[in-house]
C-alpha positions as CSV (number, residue, x, y, z in Angstrom):
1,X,12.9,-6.4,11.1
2,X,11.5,-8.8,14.1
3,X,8.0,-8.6,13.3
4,X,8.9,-10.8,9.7
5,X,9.7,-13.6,12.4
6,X,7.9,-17.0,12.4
7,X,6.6,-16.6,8.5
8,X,8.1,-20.3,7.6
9,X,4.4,-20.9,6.7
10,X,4.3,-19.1,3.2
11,X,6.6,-21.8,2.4
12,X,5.0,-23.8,-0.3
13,X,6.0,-25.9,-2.8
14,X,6.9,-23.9,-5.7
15,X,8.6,-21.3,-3.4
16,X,10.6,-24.1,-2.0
17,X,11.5,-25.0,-5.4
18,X,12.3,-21.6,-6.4
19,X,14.7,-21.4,-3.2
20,X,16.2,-24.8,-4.5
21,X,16.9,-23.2,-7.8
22,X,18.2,-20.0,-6.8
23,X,20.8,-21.7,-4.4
24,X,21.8,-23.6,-7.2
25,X,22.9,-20.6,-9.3
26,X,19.9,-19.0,-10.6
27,X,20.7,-15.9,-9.9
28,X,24.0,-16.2,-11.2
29,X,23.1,-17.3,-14.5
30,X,20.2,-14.6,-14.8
31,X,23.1,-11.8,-14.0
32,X,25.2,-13.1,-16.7
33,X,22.5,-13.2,-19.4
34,X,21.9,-9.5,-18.4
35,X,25.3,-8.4,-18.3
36,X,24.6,-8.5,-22.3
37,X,22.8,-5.1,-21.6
38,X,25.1,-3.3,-19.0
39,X,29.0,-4.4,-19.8
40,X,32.1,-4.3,-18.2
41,X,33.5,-5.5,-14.5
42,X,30.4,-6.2,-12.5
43,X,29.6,-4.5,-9.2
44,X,28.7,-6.6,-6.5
45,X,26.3,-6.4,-4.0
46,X,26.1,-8.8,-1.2
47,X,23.0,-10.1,0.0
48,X,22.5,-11.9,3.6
49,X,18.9,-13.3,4.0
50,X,18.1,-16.6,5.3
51,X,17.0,-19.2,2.9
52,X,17.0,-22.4,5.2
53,X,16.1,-22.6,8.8
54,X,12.6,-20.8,10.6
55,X,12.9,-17.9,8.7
56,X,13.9,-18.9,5.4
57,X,10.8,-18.6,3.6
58,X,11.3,-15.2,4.0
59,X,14.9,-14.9,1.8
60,X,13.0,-17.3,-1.0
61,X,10.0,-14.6,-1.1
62,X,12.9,-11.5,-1.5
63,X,15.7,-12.8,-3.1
64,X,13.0,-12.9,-6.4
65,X,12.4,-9.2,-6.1
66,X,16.3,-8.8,-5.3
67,X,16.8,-10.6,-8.8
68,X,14.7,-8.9,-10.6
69,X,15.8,-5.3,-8.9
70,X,19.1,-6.4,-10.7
71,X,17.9,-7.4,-13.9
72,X,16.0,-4.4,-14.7
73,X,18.6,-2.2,-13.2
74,X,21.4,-4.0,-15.8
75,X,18.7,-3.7,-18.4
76,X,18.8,0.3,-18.2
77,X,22.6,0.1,-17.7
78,X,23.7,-1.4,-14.7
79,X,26.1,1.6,-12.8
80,X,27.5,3.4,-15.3
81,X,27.7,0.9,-17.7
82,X,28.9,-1.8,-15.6
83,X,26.4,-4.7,-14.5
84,X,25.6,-5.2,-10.9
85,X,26.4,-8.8,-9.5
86,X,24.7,-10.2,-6.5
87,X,26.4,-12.6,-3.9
88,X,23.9,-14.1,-1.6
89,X,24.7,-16.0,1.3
90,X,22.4,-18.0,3.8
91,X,22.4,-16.4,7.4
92,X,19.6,-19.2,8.6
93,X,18.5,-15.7,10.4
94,X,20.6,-16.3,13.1
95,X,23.8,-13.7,14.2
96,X,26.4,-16.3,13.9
97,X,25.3,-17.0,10.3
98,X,24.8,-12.9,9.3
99,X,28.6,-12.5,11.2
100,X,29.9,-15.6,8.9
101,X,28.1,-14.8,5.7
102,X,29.1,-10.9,6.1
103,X,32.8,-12.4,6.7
104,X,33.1,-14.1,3.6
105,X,31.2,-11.7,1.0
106,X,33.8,-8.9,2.4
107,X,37.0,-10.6,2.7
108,X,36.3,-13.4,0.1
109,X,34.2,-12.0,-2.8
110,X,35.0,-8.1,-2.0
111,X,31.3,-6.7,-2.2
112,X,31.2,-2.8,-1.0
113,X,27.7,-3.3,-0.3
114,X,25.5,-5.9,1.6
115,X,21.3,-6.2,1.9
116,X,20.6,-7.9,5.1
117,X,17.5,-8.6,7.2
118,X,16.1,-9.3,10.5
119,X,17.3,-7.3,13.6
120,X,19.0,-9.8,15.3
121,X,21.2,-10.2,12.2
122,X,21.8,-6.7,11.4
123,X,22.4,-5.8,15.2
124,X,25.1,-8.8,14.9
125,X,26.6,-7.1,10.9
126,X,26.9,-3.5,12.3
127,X,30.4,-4.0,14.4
128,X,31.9,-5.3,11.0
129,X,30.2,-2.8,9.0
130,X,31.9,0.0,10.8
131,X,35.4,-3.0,10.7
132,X,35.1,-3.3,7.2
133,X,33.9,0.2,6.2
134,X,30.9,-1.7,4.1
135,X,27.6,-0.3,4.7
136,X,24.4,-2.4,5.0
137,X,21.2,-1.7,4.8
138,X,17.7,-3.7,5.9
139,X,14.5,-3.1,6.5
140,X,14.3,-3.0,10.1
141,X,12.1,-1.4,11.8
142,X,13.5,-1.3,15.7
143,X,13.5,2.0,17.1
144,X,17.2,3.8,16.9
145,X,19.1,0.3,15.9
146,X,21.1,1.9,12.6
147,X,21.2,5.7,14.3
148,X,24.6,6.8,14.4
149,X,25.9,3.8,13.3
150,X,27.7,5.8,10.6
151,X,27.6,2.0,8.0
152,X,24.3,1.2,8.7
153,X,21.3,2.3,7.1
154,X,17.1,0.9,7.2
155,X,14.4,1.3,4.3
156,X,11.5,0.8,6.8
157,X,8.2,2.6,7.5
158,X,8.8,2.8,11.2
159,X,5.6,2.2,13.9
160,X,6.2,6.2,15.1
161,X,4.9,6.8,11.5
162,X,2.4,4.4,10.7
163,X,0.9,4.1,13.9
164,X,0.1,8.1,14.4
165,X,-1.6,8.2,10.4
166,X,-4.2,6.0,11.6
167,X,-4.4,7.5,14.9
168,X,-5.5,10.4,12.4
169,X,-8.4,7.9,11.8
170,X,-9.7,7.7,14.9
171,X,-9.5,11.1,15.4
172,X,-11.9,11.4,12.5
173,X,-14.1,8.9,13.4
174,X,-14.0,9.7,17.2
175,X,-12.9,6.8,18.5
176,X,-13.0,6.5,22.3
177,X,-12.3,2.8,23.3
178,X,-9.5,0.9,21.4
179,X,-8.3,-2.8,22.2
180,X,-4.7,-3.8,21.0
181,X,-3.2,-7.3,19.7
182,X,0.1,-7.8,20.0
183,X,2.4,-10.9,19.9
184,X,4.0,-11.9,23.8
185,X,7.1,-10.9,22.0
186,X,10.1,-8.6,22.7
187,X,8.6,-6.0,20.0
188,X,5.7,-5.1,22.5
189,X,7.9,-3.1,23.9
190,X,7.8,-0.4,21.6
191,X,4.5,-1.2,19.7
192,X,2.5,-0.8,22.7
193,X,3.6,2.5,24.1
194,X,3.5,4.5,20.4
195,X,-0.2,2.9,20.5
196,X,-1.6,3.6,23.8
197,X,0.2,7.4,23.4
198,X,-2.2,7.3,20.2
199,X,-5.4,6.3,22.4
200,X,-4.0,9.1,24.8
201,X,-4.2,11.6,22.7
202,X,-7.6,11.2,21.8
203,X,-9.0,10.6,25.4
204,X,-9.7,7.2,24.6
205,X,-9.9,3.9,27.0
206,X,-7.4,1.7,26.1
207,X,-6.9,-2.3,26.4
208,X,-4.8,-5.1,24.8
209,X,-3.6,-8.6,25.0
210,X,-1.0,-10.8,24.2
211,X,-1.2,-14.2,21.9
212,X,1.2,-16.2,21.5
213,X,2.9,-17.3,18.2
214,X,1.8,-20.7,16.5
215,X,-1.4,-20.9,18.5
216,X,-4.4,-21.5,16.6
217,X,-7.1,-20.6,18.9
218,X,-7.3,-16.8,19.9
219,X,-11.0,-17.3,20.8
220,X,-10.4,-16.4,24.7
221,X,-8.1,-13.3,24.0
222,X,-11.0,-12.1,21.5
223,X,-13.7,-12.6,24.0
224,X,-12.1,-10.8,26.4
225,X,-11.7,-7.7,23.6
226,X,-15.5,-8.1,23.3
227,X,-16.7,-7.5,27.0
228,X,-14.3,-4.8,26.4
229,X,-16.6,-3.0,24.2
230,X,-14.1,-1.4,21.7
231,X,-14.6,1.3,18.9
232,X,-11.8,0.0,16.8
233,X,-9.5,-3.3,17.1
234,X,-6.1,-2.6,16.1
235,X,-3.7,-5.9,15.7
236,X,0.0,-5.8,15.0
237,X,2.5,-8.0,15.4
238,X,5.5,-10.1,13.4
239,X,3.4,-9.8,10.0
240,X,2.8,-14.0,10.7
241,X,-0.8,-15.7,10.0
242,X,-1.8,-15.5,13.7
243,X,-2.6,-11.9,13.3
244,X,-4.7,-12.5,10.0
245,X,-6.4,-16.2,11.8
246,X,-6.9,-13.1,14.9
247,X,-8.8,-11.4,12.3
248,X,-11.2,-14.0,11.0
249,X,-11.9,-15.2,14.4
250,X,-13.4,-12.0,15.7
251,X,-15.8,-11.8,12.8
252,X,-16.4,-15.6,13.4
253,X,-17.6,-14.4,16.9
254,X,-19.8,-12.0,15.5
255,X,-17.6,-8.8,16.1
256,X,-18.2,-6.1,13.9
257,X,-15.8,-3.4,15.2
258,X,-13.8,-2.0,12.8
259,X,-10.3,-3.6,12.7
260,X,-6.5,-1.7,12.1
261,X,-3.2,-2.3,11.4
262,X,0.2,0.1,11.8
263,X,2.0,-2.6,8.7
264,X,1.6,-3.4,5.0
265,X,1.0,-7.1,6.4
266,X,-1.8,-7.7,5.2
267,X,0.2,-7.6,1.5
268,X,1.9,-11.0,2.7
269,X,0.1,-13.8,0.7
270,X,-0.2,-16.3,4.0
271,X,-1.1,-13.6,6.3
272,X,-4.4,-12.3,3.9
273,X,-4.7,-15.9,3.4
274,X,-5.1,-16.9,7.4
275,X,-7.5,-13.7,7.1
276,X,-9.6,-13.9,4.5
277,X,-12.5,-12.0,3.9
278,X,-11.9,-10.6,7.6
279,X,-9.6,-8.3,5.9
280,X,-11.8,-7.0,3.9
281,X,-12.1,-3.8,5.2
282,X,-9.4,-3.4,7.3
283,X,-7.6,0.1,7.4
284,X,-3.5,0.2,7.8
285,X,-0.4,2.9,7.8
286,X,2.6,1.1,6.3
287,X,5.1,1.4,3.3
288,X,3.8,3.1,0.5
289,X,2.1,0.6,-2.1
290,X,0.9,2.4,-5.4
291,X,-0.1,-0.9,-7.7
292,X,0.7,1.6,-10.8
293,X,3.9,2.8,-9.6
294,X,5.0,-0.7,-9.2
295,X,4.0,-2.5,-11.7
296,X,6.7,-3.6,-13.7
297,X,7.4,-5.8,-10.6
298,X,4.6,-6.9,-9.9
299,X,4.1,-8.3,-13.3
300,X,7.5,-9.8,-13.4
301,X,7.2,-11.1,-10.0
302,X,3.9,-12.5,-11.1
303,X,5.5,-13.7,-13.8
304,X,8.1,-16.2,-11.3
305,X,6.2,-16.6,-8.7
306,X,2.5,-16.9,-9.6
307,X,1.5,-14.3,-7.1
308,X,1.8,-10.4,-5.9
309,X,5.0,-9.4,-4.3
310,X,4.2,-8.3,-0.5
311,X,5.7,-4.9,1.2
312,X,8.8,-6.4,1.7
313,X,9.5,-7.1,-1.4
314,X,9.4,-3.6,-3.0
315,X,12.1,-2.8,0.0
316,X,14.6,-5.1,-1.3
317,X,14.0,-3.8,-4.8
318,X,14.2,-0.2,-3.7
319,X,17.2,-1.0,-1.6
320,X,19.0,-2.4,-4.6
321,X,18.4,1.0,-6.3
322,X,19.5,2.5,-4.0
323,X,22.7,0.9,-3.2
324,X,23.4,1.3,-7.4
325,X,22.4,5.0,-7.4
326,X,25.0,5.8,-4.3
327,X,27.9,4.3,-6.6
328,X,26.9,5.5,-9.5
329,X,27.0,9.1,-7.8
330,X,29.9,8.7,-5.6
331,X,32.2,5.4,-6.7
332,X,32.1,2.0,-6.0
333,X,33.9,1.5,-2.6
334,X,32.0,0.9,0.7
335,X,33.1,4.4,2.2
336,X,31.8,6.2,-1.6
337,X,28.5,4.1,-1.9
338,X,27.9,5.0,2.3
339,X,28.2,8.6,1.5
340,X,25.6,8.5,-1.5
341,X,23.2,6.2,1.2
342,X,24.0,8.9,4.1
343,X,22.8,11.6,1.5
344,X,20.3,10.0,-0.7
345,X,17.4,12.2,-1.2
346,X,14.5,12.2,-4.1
347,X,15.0,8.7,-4.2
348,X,11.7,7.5,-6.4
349,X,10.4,4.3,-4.4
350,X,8.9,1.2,-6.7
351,X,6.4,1.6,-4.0
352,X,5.4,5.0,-5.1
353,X,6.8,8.9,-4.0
354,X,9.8,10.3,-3.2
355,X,11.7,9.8,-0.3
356,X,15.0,10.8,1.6
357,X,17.4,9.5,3.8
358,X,16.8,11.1,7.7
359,X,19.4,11.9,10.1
360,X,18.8,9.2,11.9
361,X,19.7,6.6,8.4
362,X,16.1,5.5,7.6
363,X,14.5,6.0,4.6
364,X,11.0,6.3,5.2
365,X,8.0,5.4,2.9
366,X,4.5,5.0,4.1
367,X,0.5,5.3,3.3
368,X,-2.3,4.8,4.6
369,X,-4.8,2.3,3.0
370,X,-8.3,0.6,3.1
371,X,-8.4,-3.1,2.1
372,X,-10.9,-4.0,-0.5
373,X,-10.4,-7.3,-1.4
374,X,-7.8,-9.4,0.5
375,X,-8.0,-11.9,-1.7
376,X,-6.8,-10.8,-4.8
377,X,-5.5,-8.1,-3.2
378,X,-6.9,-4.9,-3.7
379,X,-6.2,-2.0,-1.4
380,X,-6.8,1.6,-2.3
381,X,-4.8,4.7,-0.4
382,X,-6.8,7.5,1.6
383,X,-6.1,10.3,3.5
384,X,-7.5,10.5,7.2
């Protein structure tokens, strides 16, 4: 999942604390309690997110969600009766730690299962997957990483999706000059092609740039988008603040053009806050985020953490679901819960909808959505 790279910023205090806390045996304790409502042997599940190091504000935004994918799984039985036990390790969101931490939850604790994140982790975990006959599963989001890797699976809505719905848009609205964003990153690669094939499509001129991550001041990049004369502004990246501080500085320069996104970033609480009301208006494809539908997270989430769960959030608490439906189909060993994963179809998503596995091991879930108010944050779905 590259583009979740460089978020250390949402790190604040309380999250910190909460990190502190759940390293400390929160989540143990909590499984315990709710082992009152699912009995028996547990079933573990490892989980391999970083919760130190660049990235580990990302693991102390999840591993809440994670928890709380547990607890009300446990509450409405568990898998068959038995309650589900998480393991977490820290990877530091580096390959060495996801190797290590993969190492130990097999061989040491015995989990048939593991939640991991980040591609250079999961790229790192799928050798020993295939070893260990454990099957993992992440939200990644690089082109063809878990296909035909038989133990690896992604709950991801992939750019070749996302980018084409609002594509749709532009068709619509007759776009005919569009002006990219992107991070000087290795996930250019991909991103750009699938969005210059969109402009391509529609006879449009196309443009983009590349900023750099942890720079402040885009205001050179953006002028150069402005002599460009775009129709539409479309900005993706890594999901950090630069993208939403990229926002807020063209409307500073008096740029009106309408502004897109092919990810749910702007459901990260530092990335609408780096925005603001630049958001506001903003149209996006990405994973599938009905309020309704996913509201007994979001209140319990709430609840912990004083604010909304983002996007990634609701994958980790899908992906736990997931993972519990498989064994409660097919058994409890790595090969039986792969099989249920390999075949999972219907699946109902917190985020809202129905989805399947695909031959090529990615479960996809995605919408397209207007941004109402960034701030609180309200977003509504439409159709093209």
């Amino acid at each position: 999942m590259s583009r979740l790279a460089g978020i250390r910023a949402h790190a604040s205090a309380r999250i910190s604390l909460f990190a502190s806390l759940a390293m400390l045996g929160l989540a143990a304790s909590a499984t315990t309690a709710l082992a009152q409502a699912a009995k028996g042997e547990p079933v573990k599940i490892g989980v391999t997110y970083p919760l130190s190091g660049p990235q580990g504000a990302w693991g102390q935004l999840l591993l809440p969600a994670i928890e709380i994918s547990v607890a009300q799984r446990n509450e409405a039985g568990g898998i068959n009766g038995r309650p589900i036990q998480i393991v977490v390790e820290d990877t530091k969101g580096t390959p060495d730690g996801g190797v290590s931490s993969m190492r130990k939850l097999v061989q040491v604790d015995g989990v048939p299962a593991i939640l991991t994140i980040f591609t250079n982790v999961v790229s790192a975990q799928i050798p020993l997957a295939r070893q260990f006959q454990v099957p993992i599963i992440s939200p990644v989001e690089a082109p063809g990483l878990v296909t035909n890797t038989q133990y690896a699976f992604a709950h991801s809505p992939l750019p070749s999706r996302t980018v084409p719905i609002v594509g749709e848009v532009w068709k619509k609205q007759n776009v005919k000059r569009i002006f990219a964003f992107y991070p000087n990153t290795p996930i250019v690669k991909f991103l750009s092609p699938i969005v210059k094939g969109e402009a391509e499509k529609l006879g449009a001129t196309y443009d983009e740039a590349l900023f750099k991550l942890g720079d402040s001041d885009f205001r050179g990049l953006i002028t150069r988008a402005k002599d460009f004369g775009p129709d539409a502004i479309f900005i993706m990246g890594h999901g950090t603040p630069d993208e939403g501080a990229i926002m807020k500085q063209i409307r500073e320069l008096g740029i009106q053009t309408p502004l897109y996104g092919g990810c749910a970033c702007i459901t990260v609480k530092s990335y609408r806050e780096a925005a603001g009301k630049a958001a506001d208006g903003l149209i996006y494809g990405g994973f599938k985020y009905d309020r309704a539908a996913a509201a007994k997270l979001i209140d319990a989430y709430r609840a912990r953490m004083g604010f909304d769960p983002d996007y990634a959030s609701l994958e980790a608490y899908d992906m736990i679901n997931m993972i519990a439906d498989s064994a409660a189909k097919n058994g409890v060993s790595g090969s039986a819960i792969r099989e249920g994963l390999a075949n999972l179809k219907g699946f109902k998503s917190i985020g809202g909808g129905l989805v399947d596995m695909n031959d090529n091991q990615t479960v996809i879930s995605v919408g397209l959505y207007k941004v109402i108010d960034a701030g609180k944050p309200e977003f509504q779905e439409i159709t093209p």
